[in-house]
N, C-alpha and C positions, 0 to 999 in steps of 0.2 A: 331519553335514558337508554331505551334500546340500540339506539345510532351509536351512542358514546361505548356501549358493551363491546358493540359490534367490531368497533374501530379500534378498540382496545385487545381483543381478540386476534383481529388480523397483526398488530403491533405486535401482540407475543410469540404468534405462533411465525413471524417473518425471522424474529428475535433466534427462534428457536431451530428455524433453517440454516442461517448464518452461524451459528456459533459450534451447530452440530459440522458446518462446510469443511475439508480436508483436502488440499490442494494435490497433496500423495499420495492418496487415494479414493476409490470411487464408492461416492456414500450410498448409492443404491445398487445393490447384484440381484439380477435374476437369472437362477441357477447356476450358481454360484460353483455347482462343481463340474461346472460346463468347461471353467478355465483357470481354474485350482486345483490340480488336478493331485490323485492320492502319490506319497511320497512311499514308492518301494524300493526294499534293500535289492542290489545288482542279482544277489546268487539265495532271492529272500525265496521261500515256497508259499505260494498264492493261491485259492481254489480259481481264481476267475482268469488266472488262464489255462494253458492247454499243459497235462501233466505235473500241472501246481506249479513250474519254473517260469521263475520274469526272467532269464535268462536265456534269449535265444538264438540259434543259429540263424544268418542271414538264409534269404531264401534261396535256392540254386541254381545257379548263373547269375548270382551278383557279384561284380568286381568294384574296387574301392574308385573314389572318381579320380580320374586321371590318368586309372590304368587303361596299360596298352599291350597286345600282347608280343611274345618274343617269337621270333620266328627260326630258332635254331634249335633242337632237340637236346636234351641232356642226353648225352653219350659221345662216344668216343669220335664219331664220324661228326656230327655237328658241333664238337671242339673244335675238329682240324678245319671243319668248311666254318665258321667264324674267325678261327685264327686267321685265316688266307681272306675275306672277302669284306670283315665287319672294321667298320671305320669310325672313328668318332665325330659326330655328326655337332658337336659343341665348337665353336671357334674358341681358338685358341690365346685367349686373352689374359691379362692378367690377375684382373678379377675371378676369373674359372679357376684358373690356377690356384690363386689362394684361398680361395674356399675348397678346393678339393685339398689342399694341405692339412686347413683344419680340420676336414671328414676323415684324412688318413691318419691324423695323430687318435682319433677320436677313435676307429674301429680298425686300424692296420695297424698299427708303431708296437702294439703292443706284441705282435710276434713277427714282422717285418722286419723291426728295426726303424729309427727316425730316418736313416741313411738307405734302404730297402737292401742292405747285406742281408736278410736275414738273422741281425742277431740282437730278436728284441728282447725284453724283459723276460717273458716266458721263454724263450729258446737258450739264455743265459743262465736260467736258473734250471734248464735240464728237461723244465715238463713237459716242454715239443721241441721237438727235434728231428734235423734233415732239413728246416725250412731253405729252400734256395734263395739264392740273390737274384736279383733281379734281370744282371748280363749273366744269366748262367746261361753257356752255350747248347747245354742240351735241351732250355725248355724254349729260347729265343721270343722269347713272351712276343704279341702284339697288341695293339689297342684291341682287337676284336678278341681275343685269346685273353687276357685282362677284364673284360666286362663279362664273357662267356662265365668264367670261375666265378666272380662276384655274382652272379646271378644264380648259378646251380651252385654252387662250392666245386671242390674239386678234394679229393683224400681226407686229408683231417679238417681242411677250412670248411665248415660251413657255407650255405649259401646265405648273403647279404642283401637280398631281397626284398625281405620284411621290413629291415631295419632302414634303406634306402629308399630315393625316390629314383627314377632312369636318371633323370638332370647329374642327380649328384653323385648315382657311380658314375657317370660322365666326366664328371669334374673331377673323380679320384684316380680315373683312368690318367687323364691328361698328366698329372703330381709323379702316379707310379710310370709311366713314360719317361718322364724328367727326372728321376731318380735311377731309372736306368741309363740315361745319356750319363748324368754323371758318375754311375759306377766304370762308366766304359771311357772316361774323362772327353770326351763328345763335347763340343761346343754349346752352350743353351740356345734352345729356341727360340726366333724372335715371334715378340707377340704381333697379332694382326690390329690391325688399324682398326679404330669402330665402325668405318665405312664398311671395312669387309668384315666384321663381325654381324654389322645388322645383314650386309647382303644373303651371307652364307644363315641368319637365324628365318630371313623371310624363304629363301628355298627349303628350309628344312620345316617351314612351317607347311608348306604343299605337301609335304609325304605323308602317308599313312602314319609310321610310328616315327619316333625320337630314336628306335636302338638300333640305327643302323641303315645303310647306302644299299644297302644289297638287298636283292628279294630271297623270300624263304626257302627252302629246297622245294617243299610244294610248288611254291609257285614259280621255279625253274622248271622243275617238268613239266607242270600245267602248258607252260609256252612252248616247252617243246614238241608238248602234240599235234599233231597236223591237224589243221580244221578241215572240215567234211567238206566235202563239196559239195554244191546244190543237185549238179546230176548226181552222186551218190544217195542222197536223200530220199529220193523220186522212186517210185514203186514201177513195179514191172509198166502194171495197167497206164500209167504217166507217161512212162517212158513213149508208149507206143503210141498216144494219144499225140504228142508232140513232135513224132515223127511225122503222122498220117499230117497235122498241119502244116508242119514245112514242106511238104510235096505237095 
């Protein structure tokens, strides 16, 4: 009789593993708020952190991933040394191209112009005004002079920094480029073959950064300091030691 309980027992209580089972989730947690973790509002005030804000500043000298830095100054002097030096380091294909078209309708057409006259919606309707076309011969834009603005801004533009990644003011450089050939009625450029797209993306993959061929005005002067020489280094007392050897 007691075999039969026993066995009846086990029976219920397998019964009662099984039926309690849940494929979608896990029937047993230990500490449970180890990986459940409390759900708090973005801008909520909390004692258990620091000044009661779950909202906090990254800590300092964190950059988002992928950043890289720029090696030309905001100001007037490393406008003109990017306009003259900085190149776009994207091959010029057709794909580039068309994506930076639809980056240019998305954050330029709107005071550019879809045609880069200058004469988009806002500049039509009065609220900015003086934007230049793109062959304006006083600004002679270049691809480095082009990225330069998009990066710091320039007068009333804004910088497009935030709202871009390098790639892809890259790729709007290339659009606003080809918007000035044909304001200037310039022949279109041909696109490069993918042989020499991958060649030119594998050398651009050995440099430092993505924005640009040139090094930064630092590190122009840096090279052009002369390196010390070894007998410069050498202390009186050296010097005289390495005489008395060589004789």
């Amino acid at each position: 009789m007691k075999r039969l309980f026993n066995i009846g027992l086990l029976l219920v209580s397998a019964s009662l593993a099984v039926g309690c089972f849940n494929e979608d989730d896990r029937n047993y947690q230990y500490f449970p708020n180890m990986y459940e973790s409390v759900g708090y509002e973005a801008y909520g005030s909390y004692e258990v952190f620091e000044n009661s804000q779950e909202a906090k500043l990254p800590v300092e000298g964190t950059v988002p991933r992928g950043w890289k830095p720029y090696g030309f100054e905001d100001s007037n002097e490393g406008y003109q040394n990017a306009k003259a030096s900085l190149t776009n380091p994207l091959p010029y294909t057709e794909d580039n191209v068309n994506e930076g078209k639809a980056l240019y309708t998305i954050y330029c057409a709107i005071c550019h112009g879809d045609k880069g006259d200058g004469k988009g919606t806002l500049a039509q309707r009065e609220k900015i005004l003086g934007i230049p076309a793109y062959n304006d011969a006083g600004r002679a834009i270049t691809e480095g002079s082009v990225y330069h603005v998009m990066f710091y801004g320039l007068n009333t533009m804004g910088s497009y920094a935030a709202q871009t990644s390098e790639e892809e003011r890259w790729k709007i450089d290339h659009y606003v480029m080809d918007l000035k050939r044909q304001l200037n009625g310039a022949p279109k450029r041909e696109f490069v073959s993918e042989e020499e797209a991958e060649m030119m993306m594998k050398e651009n993959a050995s440099d430092e950064s993505i924005s640009g061929t040139e090094m930064s005005e630092e590190d122009q002067n840096d090279e052009a300091q002369p390196e010390t020489t070894e007998q410069e280094d050498m202390t009186e007392g050296e010097q005289e030691n390495t005489e008395v050897n060589q004789k």
